[in-house]
matplotlib code that plots the C-alpha trace (Angstrom):
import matplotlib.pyplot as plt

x = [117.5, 114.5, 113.6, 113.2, 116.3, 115.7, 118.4, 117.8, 117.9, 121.4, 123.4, 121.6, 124.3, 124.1, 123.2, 123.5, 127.0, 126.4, 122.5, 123.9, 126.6, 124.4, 122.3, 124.7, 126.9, 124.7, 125.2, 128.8, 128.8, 127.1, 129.6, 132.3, 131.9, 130.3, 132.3, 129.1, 127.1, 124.3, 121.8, 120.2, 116.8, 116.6, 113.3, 114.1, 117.0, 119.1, 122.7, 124.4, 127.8, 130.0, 133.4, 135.6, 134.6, 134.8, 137.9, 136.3, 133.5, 136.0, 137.3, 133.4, 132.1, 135.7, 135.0, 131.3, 132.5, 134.9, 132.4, 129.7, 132.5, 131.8, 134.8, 135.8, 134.9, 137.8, 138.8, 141.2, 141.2, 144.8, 146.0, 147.3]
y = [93.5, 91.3, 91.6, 87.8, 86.3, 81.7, 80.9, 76.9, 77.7, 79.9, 77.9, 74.5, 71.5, 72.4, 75.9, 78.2, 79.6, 82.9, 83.3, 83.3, 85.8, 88.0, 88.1, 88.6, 91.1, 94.5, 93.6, 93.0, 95.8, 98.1, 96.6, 96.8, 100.4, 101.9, 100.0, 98.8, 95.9, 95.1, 92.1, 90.2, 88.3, 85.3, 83.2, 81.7, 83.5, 86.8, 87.6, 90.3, 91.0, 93.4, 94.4, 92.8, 89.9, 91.2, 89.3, 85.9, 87.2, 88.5, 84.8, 83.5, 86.3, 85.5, 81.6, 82.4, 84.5, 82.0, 79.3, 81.0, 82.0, 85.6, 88.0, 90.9, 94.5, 96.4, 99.7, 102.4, 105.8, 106.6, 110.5, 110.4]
z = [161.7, 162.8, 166.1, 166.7, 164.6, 164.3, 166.4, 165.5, 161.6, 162.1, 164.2, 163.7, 162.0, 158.5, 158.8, 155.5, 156.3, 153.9, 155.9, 159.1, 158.0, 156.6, 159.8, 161.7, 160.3, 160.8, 164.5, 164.3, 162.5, 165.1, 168.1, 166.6, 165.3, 168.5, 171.0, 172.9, 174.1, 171.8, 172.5, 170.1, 170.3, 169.8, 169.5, 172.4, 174.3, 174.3, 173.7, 174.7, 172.1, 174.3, 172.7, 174.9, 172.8, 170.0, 168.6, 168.8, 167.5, 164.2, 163.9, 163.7, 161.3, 159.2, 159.4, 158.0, 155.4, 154.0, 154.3, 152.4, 149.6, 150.2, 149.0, 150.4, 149.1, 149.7, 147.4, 147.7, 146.9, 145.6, 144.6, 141.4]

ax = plt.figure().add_subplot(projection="3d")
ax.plot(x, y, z, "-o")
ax.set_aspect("equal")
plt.show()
């Protein structure tokens, strides 16, 4: 990820939902898989994402998802 992500261009009124979410989601990923605090930069201010949060942040990531139209890309592996 970008060490300086455009804070204004993500989360500014009529933001590309499916931009944002892509952005975002390698550092959701990393949280939510390694159960620690990760900061992102920002142009012009840091975040820390801890994993006590990690639940709102789920509802946000799933609201972006479903507003950029992206679908899930879920398999399973079945015996048989």
């Amino acid at each position: 990820m970008s060490d300086k992500i455009p804070y204004d261009v993500l989360f500014a009124p009529g933001a590309d939902p499916k931009v944002t979410y892509e952005t975002l989601y390698p550092k959701y990923m990393e949280v939510r898989l390694s159960r620690s605090p990760e900061k992102i930069k920002f142009r012009d201010r840091e975040l820390w994402f801890r994993p006590d949060n990690l639940e709102e942040w789920a509802k946000v990531m799933a609201e972006l998802k479903a507003a950029a139209g992206i679908q899930s890309n879920l398999f399973a592996i079945t015996a048989g």
